[in-house]
C-alpha atoms as one frame of an Amber mdcrd trajectory, in Angstrom:
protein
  32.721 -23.540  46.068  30.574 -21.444  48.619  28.472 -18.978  47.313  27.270
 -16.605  50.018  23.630 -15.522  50.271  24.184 -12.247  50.015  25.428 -12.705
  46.454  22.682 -14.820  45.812  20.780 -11.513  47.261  22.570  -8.896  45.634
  22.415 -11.117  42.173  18.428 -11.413  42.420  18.128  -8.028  43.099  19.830
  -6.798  40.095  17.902  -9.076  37.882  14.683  -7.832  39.191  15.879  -4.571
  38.780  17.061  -5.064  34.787  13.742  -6.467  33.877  10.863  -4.669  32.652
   7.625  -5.464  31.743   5.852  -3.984  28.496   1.966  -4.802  27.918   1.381
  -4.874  24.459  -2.101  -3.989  22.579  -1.774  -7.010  20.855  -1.429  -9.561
  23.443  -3.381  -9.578  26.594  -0.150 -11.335  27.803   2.668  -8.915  29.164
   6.338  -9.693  28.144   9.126  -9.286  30.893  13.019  -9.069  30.025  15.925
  -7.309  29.879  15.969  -4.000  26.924  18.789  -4.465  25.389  18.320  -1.779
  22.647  16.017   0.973  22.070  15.247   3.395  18.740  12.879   5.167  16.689
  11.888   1.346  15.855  10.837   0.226  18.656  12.406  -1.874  21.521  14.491
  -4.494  21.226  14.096  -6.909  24.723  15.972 -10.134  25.962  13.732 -12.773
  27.143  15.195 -15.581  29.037  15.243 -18.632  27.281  15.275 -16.985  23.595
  18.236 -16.908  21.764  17.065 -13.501  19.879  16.102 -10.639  21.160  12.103
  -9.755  20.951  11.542  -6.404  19.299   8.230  -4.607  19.662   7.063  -1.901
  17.546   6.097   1.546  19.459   2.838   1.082  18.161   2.434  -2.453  19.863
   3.484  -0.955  23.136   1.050   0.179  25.510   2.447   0.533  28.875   6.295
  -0.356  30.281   7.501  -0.377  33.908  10.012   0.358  34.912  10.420   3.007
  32.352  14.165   2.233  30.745  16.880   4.779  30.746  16.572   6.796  27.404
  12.842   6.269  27.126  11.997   9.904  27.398  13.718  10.581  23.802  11.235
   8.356  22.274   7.917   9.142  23.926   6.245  11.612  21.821   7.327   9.110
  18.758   6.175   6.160  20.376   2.678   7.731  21.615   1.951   9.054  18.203
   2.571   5.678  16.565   0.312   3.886  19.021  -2.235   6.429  18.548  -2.647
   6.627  14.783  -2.754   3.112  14.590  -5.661   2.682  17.037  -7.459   5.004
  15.300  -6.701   3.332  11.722  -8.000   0.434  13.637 -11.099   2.169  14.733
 -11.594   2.929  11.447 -10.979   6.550  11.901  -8.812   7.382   8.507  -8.727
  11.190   8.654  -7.519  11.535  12.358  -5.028   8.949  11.304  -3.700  10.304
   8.440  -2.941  13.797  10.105  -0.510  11.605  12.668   1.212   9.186  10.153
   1.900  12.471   7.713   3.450  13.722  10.555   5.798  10.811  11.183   6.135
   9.967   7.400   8.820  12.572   7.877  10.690  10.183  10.185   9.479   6.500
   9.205   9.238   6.235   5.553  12.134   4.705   3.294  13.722   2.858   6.721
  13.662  -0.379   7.801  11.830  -1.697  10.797   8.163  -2.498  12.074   7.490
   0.831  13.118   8.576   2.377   9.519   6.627  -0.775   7.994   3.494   0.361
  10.388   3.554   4.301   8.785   4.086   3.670   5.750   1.709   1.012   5.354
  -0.759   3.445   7.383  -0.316   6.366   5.268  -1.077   4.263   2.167  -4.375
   2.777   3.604  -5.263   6.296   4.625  -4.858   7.852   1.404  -6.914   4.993
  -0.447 -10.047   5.425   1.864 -10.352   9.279   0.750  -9.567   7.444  -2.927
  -6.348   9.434  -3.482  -4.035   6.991  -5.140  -1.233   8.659  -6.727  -0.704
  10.194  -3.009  -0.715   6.639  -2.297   1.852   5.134  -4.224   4.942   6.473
  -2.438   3.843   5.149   1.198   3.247   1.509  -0.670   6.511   1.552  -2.235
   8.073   2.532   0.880   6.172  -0.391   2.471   7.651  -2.592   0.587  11.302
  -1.721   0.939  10.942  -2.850   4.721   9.617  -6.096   3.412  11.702  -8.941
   2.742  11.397 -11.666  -0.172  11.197 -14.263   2.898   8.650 -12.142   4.636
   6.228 -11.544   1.761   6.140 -15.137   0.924   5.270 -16.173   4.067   2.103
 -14.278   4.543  -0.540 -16.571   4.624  -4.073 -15.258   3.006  -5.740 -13.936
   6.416  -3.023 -11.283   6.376  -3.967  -9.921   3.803  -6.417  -7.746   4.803
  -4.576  -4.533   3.545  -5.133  -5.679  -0.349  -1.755  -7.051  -0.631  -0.996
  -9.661  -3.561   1.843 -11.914  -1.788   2.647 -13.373  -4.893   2.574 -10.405
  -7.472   3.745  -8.275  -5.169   1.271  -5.610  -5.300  -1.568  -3.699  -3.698
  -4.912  -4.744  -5.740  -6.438  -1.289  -4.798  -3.898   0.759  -6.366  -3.709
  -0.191 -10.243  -1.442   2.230 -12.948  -4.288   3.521 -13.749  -5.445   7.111
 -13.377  -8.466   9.142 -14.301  -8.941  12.793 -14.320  -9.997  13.339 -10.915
  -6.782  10.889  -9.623  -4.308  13.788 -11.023  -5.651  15.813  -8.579  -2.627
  14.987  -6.517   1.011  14.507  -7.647   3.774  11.574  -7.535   6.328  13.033
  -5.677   9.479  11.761  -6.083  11.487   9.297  -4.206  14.538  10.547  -2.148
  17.464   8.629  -2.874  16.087   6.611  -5.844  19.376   4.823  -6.326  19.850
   3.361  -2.838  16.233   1.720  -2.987  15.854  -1.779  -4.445  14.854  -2.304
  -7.903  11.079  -3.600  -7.560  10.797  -0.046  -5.938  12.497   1.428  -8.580
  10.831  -0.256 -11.115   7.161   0.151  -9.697   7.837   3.727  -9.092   8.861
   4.747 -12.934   5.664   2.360 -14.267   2.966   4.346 -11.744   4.840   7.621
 -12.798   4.401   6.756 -16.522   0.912   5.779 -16.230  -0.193   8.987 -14.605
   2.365  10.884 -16.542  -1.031  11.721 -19.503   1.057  14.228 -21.567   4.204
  11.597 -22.218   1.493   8.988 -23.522   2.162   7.310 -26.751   5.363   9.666
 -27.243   8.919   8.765 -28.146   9.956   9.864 -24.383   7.377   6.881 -22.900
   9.302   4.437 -25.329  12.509   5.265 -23.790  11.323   5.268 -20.187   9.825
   1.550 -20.682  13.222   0.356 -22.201  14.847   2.101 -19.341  12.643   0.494
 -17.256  13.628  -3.353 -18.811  17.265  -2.370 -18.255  16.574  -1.638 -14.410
  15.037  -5.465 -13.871  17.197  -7.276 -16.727  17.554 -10.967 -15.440  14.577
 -13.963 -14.458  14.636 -13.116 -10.745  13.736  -9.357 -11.074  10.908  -9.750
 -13.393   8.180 -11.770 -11.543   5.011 -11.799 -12.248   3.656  -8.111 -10.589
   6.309  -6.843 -12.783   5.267  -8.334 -15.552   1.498  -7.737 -15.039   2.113
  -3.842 -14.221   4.546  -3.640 -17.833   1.747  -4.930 -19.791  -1.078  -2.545
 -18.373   1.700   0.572 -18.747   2.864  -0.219 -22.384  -1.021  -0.327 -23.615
  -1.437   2.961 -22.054   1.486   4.327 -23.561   3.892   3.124 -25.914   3.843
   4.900 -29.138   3.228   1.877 -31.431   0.147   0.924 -32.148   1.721  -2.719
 -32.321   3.119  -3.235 -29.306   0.327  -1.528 -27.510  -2.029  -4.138 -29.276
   0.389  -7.144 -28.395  -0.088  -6.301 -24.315  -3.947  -5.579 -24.676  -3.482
  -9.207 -26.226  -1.557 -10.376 -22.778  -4.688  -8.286 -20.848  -7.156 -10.293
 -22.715  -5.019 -13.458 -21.712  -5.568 -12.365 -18.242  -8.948 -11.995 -18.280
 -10.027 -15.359 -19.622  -7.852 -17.228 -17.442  -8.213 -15.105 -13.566 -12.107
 -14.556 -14.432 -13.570 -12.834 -11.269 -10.031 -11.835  -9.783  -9.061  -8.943
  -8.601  -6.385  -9.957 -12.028  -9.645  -9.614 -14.346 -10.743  -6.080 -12.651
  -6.997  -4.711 -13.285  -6.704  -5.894 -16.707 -10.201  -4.712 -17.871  -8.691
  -1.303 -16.505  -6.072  -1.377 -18.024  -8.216  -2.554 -21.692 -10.752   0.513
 -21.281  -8.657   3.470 -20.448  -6.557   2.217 -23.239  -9.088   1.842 -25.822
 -10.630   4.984 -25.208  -6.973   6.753 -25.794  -7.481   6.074 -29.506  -9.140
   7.007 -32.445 -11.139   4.978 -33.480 -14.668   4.681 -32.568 -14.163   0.614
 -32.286 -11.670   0.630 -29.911 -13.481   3.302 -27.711 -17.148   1.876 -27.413
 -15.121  -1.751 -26.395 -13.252   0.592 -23.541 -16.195   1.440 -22.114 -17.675
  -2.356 -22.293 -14.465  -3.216 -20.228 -15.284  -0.671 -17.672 -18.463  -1.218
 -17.553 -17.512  -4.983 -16.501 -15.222  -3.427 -13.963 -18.657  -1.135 -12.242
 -20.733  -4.136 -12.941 -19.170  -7.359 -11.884 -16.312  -5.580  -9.233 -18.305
  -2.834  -6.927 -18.741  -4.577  -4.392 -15.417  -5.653  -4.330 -13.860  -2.307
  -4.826 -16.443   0.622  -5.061 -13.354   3.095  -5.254 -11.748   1.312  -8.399
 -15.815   0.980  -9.635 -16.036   4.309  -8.950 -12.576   5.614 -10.960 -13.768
   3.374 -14.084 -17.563   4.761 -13.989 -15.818   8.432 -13.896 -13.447   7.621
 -17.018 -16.612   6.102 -18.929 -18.586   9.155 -18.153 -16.137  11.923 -19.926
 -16.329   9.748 -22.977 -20.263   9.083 -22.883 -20.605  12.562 -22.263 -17.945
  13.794 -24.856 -20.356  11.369 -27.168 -23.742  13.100 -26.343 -24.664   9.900
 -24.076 -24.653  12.384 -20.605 -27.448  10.230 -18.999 -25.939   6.720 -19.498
 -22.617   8.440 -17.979 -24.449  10.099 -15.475 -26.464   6.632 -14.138 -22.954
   4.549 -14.414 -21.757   7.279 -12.389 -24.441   7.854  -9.678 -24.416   3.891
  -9.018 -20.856   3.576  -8.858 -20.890   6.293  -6.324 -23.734   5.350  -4.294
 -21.305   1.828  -3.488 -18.720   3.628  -2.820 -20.600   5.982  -0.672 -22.410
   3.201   1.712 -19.108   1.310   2.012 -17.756   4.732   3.773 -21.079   5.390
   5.903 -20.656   1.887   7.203 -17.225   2.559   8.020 -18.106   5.970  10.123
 -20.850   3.769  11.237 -18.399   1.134  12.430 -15.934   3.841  13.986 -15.791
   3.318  17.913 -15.247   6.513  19.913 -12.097   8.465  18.720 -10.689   9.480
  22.376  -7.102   7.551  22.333  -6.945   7.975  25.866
């Protein structure tokens, strides 16, 4: 059969026409193909060859051209993502945090990159000012857009963000909270019953652990069986499960037996992930305990296990190192021991204070333009 040139012609022409090219911040490499689909995600574009389609975050996306058809309705979304991310990137956590509030309203609890990039954002941004109940919320969201598949496939250079592939959790964000961490609330999660039951889980162990005036009450036994109910069965209760039950129920189960018998598993921990970010959670988890009970024994070993935690762990988390010095100081000072408090404190705060001067330091100019 004959095919005429200009069909050839005409056919060429449409093809050039259909593609466009998008050069992404994190390639140097432009990709050209056909957009097939298009949302507050991102863009979803056919390359030819590939059986899938290619989707690219609006953050990843620097420049397109031709500009697709419906591309206007997503501009203002799609220049705000890639903005607060290059800042984040810069290192500049307070401009960042006033854009990914702003499109927390849109992103968080949904699936895609771009919902994985805010919430993920918003978490890291609320950590560097060392506000972690504010925290928890984007981190749970996080990992809703996060499949099993997904998290077991990251390998250890991505996790630069403090996530725990196997446990399942962020290392900088322990169920553990001191005075000055209340100064901020756990909101509540919208929809509780349509998220996944890790989320669920998480969610009522971080809200039990900040939750001070339910501690050691018949209400926190209830919520911790409710809370076994939820993840009943081998495949819902791995080990970040596990490891965040046990530093909850010697916070703040009512018996002095069963809060003993997880300060036990804590111990466990210790001895067998020595210099882990494991061994810094559990020793949390040991001295905030201790020093919730009477006796003077059990206190004065609290603040040995923090003390371990400012010691041994400031350089690898000066905010956590911080947190513990703070909690030690109310009972040294409660305990006529203000100075000790006061020099745990001071050097606890002087890490955490050069880690942040050497990250303004680090900050390249904030113009996004």
């Amino acid at each position: 059969m004959m095919i005429s040139l200009q069909l050839i012609s005409a056919t060429l022409l449409l093809m050039q026409v259909d593609q466009t090219t998008i050069d992404r911040w994190s390639n140097t490499e432009p990709v050209v193909g056909e957009v097939v689909h298009m949302d507050e995600q991102g863009i979803q574009m056919h390359i030819q060859g590939d059986v899938l389609p290619l989707q690219i975050a609006w953050y990843d996306i620097r420049d397109l051209e031709p500009t697709p058809v419906g591309y206007a309705e997503f501009r203002t979304l799609a220049q705000d993502a890639w903005r607060a991310r290059l800042r984040i990137e810069r290192g500049d956590f307070t401009s960042a945090e006033t854009v990914y509030a702003r499109l927390a309203e849109i992103y968080l609890w949904k699936q895609g990159p771009e919902s994985a990039d805010v919430s993920l954002g918003l978490m890291r941004c609320r950590l560097d000012r060392d506000d972690r109940a504010a925290a928890v919320l984007p981190f749970l969201s996080w990992l809703g857009t996060q499949s099993t598949d997904s998290i077991s496939s990251l390998s250890q250079s991505e996790l630069y963000n403090g996530f725990d592939s196997e446990y399942r959790l962020m290392i900088h964000l322990p169920p553990v909270f001191g005075l000055k961490d209340r100064i901020s609330a756990i909101e509540s999660i919208p929809e509780m019953d349509s998220k996944s039951l890790h989320q669920q889980a998480f969610f009522k162990l971080y809200q039990l652990a900040y939750s001070i005036e339910e501690h050691k009450t018949e209400n926190a036994e209830l919520k911790l069986d409710e809370i076994d109910r939820l993840v009943i069965g081998r495949s819902n209760r791995d080990s970040g499960f596990e490891f965040m039950r046990e530093m909850v129920t010697a916070q703040v189960h009512p018996s002095l037996q069963k809060r003993n018998a997880a300060r036990g598993t804590l111990n466990r921990k210790i001895k067998s992930q020595s210099g882990t970010w494991i061994e810094m959670w559990a020793r949390l988890g040991l001295g905030v305990s201790l020093l919730s009970e009477e006796s003077v024994e059990s206190n004065e070993q609290g603040v040995i296990e923090l003390i371990h935690v400012i010691v041994r762990f400031q350089s690898f988390s000066p905010s956590l190192a911080e947190s513990a010095s703070q909690i030690a100081n109310e009972y040294l000072v409660k305990t006529n021991r203000t100075q000790w408090g006061s020099e745990l404190l001071f050097d606890a705060r002087s890490a955490w204070m050069e880690q942040s001067s050497t990250s303004i330091l680090n900050m390249e100019s904030t113009t996004d333009e």
